[in-house]
Structures are given as C-alpha cells and as structure tokens.
C-alpha positions in Angstrom: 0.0 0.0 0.0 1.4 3.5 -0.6 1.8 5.9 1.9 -0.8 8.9 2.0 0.8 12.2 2.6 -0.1 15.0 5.0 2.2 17.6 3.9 2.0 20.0 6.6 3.4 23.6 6.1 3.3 24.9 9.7 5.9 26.8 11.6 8.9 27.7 9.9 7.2 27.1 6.3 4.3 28.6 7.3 5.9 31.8 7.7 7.5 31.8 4.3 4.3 30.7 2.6 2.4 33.9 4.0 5.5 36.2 3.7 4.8 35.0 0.0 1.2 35.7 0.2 0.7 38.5 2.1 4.1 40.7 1.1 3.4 39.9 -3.0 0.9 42.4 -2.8 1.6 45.4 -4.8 2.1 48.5 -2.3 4.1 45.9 0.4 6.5 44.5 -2.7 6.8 47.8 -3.8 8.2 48.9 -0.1 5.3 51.9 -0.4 4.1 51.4 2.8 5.9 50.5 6.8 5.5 46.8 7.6 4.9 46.0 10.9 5.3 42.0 11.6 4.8 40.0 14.8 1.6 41.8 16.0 0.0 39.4 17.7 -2.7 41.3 18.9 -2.7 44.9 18.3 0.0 48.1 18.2 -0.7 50.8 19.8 1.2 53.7 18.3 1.8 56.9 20.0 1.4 60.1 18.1 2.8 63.4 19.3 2.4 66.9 18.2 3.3 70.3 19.5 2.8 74.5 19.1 5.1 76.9 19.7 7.7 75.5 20.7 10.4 77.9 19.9 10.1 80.9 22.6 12.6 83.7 23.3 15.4 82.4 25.9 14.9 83.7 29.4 16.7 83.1 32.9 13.6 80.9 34.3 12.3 77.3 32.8 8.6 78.4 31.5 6.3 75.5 29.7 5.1 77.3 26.8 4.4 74.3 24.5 1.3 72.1 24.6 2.2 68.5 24.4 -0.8 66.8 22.4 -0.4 62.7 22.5 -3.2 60.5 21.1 -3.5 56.9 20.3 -3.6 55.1 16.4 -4.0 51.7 17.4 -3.3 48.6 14.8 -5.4 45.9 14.9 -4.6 43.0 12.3 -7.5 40.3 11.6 -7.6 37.4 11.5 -8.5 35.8 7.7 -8.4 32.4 6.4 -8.7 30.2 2.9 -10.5 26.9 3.4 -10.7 24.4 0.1 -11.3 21.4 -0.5 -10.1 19.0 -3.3 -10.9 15.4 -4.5 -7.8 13.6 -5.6 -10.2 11.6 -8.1 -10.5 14.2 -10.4 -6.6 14.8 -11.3 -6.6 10.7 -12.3 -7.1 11.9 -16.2 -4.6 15.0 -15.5 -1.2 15.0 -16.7 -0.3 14.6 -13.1 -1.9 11.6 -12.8 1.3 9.7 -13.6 3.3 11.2 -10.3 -0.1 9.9 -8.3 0.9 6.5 -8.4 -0.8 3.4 -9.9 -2.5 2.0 -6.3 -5.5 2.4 -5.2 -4.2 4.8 -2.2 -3.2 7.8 -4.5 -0.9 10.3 -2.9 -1.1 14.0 -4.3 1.5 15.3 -6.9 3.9 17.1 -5.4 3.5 19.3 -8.7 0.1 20.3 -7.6 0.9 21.2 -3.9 3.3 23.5 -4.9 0.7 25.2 -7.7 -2.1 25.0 -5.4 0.0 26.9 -2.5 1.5 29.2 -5.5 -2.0 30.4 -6.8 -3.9 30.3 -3.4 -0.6 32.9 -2.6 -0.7 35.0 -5.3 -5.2 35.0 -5.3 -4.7 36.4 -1.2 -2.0 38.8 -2.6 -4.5 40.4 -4.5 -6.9 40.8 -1.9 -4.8 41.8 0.4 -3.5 44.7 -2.2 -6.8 45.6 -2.3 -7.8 45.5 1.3 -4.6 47.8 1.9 -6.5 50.4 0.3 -10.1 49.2 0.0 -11.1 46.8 2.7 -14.7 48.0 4.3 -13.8 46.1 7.4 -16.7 44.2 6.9 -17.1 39.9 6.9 -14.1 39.0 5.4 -11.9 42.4 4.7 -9.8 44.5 7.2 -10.5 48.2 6.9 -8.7 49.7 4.6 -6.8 53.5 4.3 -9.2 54.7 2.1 -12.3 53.6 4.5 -10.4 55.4 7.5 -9.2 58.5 6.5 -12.8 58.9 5.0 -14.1 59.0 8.6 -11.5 61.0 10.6 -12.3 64.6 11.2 -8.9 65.3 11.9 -7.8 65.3 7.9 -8.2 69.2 7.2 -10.9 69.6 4.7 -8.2 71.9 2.5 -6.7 68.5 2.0 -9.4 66.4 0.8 -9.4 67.2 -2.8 -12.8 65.9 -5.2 -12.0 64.1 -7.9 -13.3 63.5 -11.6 -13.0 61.1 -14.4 -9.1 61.8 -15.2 -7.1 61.5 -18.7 -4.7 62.4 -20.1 -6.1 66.2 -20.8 -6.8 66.5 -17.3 -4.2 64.4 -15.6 -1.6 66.8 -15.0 -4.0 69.4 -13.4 -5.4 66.6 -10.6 -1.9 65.8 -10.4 -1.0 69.5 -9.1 -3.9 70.1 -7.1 -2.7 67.0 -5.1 0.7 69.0 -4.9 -0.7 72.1 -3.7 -2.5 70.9 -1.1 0.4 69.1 0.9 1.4 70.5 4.1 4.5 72.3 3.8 5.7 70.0 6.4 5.4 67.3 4.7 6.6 68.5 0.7 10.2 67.8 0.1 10.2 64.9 2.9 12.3 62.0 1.0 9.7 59.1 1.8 6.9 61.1 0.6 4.8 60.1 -2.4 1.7 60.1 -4.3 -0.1 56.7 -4.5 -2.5 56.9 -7.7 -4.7 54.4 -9.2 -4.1 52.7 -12.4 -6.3 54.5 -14.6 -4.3 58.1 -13.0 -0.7 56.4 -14.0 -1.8 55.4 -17.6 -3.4 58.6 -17.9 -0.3 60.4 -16.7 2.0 58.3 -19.0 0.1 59.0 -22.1 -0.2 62.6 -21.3 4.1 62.8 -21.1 4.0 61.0 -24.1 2.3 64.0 -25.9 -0.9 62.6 -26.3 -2.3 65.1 -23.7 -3.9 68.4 -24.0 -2.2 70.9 -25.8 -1.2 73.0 -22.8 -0.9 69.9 -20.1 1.7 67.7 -22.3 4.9 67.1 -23.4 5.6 68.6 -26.7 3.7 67.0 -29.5 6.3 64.0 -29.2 6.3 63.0 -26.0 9.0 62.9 -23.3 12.8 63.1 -25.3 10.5 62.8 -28.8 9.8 59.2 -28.2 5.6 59.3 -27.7 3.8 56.7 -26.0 7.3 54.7 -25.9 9.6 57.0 -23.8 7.7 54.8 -20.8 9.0 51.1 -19.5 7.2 49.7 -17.0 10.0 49.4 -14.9 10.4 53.0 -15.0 9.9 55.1 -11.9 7.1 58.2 -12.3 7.3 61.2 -10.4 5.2 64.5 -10.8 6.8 68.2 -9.9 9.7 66.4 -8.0 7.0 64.3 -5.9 7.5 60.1 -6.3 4.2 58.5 -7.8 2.9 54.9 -6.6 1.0 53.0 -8.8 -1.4 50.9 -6.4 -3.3 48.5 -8.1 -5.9 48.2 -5.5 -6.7 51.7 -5.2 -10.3 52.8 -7.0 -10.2 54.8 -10.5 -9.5 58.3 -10.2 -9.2 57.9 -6.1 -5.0 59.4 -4.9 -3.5 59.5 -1.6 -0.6 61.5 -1.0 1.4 60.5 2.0 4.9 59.6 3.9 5.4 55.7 3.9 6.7 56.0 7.5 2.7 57.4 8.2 1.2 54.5 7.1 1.5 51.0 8.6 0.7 47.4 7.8 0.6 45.1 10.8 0.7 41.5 10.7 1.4 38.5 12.5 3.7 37.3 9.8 6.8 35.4 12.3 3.8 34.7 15.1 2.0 31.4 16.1 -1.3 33.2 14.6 0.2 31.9 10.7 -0.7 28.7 9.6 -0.5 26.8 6.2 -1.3 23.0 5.6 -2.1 20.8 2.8 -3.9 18.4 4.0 -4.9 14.3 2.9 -7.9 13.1 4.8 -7.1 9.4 3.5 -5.8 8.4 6.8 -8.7 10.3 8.8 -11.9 9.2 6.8 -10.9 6.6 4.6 -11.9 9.7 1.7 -10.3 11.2 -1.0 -10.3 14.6 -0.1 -7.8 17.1 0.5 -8.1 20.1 2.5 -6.0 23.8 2.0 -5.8 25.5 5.0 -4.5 29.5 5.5 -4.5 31.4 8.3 -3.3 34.5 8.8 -3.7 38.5 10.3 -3.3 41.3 8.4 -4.4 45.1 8.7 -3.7 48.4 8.2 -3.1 52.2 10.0 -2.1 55.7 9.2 -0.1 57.9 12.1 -1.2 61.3 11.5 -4.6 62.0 9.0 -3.5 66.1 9.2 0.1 65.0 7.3 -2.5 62.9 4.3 -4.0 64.6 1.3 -6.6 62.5 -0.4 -8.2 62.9 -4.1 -11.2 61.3 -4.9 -12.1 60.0 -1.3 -15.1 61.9 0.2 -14.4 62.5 3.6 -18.0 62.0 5.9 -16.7 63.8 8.8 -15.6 66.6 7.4 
C-alpha cells in the first residue's frame, strides 16, 4: 500500500508561505508602505504633536508648549482560505502519472506546490486591495481609504474631489494634489503620491504628448519618443513628488502620504500563521484534500492632518 501524505506547512514554512502571500501584494512589494510583523494582537502607536515650541530664551524654565499625545491603534484580523479538493479528479490529468498506480493515490507534489502558489498570489490580490479598500466588513480588514474617509482630523483643504481623469486633465489633478500638501510634509524623501491605475496610464500617455495641448509634453512625447519613452520598470514622479502605482486603489481615487505614516501590521513570524495541505485518506478513509490558511493582516495611518486624499469623500468633514 502506498503511503498517503499530509504535507503540513506549519511553523517555519508557514511563515515563508504567507511572507509569499501577504508581502506579494503590490504596495508591500513595492516597499510603499511600513510593515509592521509580529503583531499578535494589536499596536498601539503613540502620536505626538506640539505648538510653539520655539520661545525667546529667558533666565527661568517656563512650559510654553502644549504636548498633544493621542493613540492610532493597529489591529490586524484574522483571515483564512479553506478548500477542499478530490484527488479523483486529477486521475485523467497530466499529473496523474506522479499519483501512483494504487489504489491509495498520494497527491503530486506538482500540484501542492501550484495550489500553495495560486492560493498565494489570489490572497496577494486581496490583500493589495484591502490595503486600500477593505470596508472592514465579513471577510476584509478596513482599509486606508475607508479610515481616513471617517476621521475629522484630515483638514478639509486637503481632501481634494476628484473627476474622471485623462490624459487632458491628468496633470491638473496631479497638481492640485501638490498644492495641497502640508509644507511640512513637501520635500520629505519618503513622501509620495499613490495613484490608481487609470491616473498612472493617464499620466503616462499625457508625457508621451498625447495630452492636451497646454498639459503635455511637446507633440512628441518625453525626449520625442511618444507613447514609448515609458518602460514599466520605469519610476514616475510628478513636480519632483515620487508617484505609486497601487493596483488596489479605486479609479480616479490618490492618496498623497509619507510611507513612514502609514503602517501594515501582521502577524507574519507569530503562532497566529498557519499553512497546511492536508490528505484526509488516513482520517476518513476519503479522497479529499483540505487547504488550509491562516493568517492576520491590517492596516493604520499615524497622522490624517500629514495625508492629502483625491477622490475620497471625507464623511466627517
């Protein structure tokens, strides 16, 4: 009889299946955003602001400053994928040769590693889109978008309406974003403007003179190449400001921000991961196999008065 296998990817592998899920995702790849790992619970983060606190030099110690401390606390949830496979149906697959010829099939080893590879990159893609999107409702996290669309505390100068953008009209959203960052913030080196997809082709085709007449590049584009000055490996910025492409950001929605303002917490080294292909053969005689992930993941920002958003309506404001 051949032995059934219970390939169990807990622990060590566990972490390095759901650093390959989880960190795939678009903005975390990308390094646009601060990853916080080992949160087992939550993170509370401290933020601290002051006013005036530069005062004319005197002979006596005078507090002159008020300290203002408040809370942003990060609370990663906890998500999980549950499937469930019949080995019986990959008999007439190419596979089936690695199966074995006895009645007690084992799964290929060539499918484990696909089915862990696509279940990977399918919570990738949520997880990009939570990052931005999640209503922290069943199933999702709440994601920056949702929050800063509730916090009074992001000045209403800042919260920039959107529109349908193009290319005519791309680099004029583009600067309005500008103009309304703190001057605190402009010229900070981590700062940058994390766009849509729909704003970055937009933008793209406008530099490659395919804009309005006053908005782009010369009839020719950037260096008179058109539409193929651009390589998709190519970094954008706009008036000296580094642009993100997030692919799970709405159409026409922007954020500008500092990366070290906005977090992503998980428990990614922490007993909360767990990944296991399962074989039920040995635990109801069936031919089943189960796919089990487990994971936390969620998002924060530090300070909403350092964001500027663009096509995000703001309810509290």
């Amino acid at each position: 009889m051949a032995d059934s296998i219970t390939s169990s990817y807990a622990g060590e592998f566990a972490g390095k299946y759901i650093a390959a899920a989880l960190l795939s995702a678009d903005t975390l790849d990308g390094g646009g955003i601060t990853i916080r790992p080992n949160v087992k619970f939550k993170e509370t983060m401290r933020t601290l602001s002051t006013n005036g606190l530069v005062k004319d030099a005197a002979c006596d110690f005078s507090d002159a400053s008020d300290v203002t401390i408040a809370d942003r606390v990060l609370t990663p949830k906890e998500l999980q994928v549950n499937l469930a496979l019949c080995k019986k149906d990959f008999h007439d697959q190419w596979e089936a040769e690695q199966m074995g010829y006895g009645a007690f099939d084992e799964l290929p080893a060539s499918f484990t590693d696909y089915l862990i590879g696509y279940v990977a990159d399918k919570v990738a893609q949520k997880t990009e889109q939570m990052i931005w999107e999640g209503t922290g409702s069943t199933d999702e996290f709440s994601g920056l978008t949702t929050q800063i669309a509730l916090d009074a505390n992001l000045p209403a100068a800042q919260e920039i309406a959107g529109t349908s953008v193009t290319a005519a009209n791309v680099i004029d959203e583009l600067g309005s974003i500008v103009d309304a960052i703190p001057s605190s913030v402009y010229g900070k080196e981590d700062l940058y403007i994390y766009i849509s997809q729909n704003i970055a082709r937009a933008y793209v085709r406008a530099l490659g003179g395919f804009g309005s007449i006053a908005n782009n590049a010369g009839a020719n584009g950037v260096d008179n190449k058109g539409t193929m000055w651009y390589g998709m490996g190519q970094n954008l910025a706009f008036d000296g400001v580094k642009l993100f492409v997030c692919s799970g950001l709405a159409d026409n929605t922007a954020m500008a921000a500092q990366k070290s303002n906005l977090f992503f917490g998980t428990g990614l080294l922490s007993d909360h991961n767990e990944v296991k292909v399962l074989d039920m053969a040995d635990l109801d005689g069936s031919q089943n196999v189960r796919f089990v992930m487990r994971f936390t993941a969620g998002v924060q920002y530090g300070f909403a008065s350092d964001i500027v958003t663009y096509g995000i309506v703001n309810g509290a404001n």
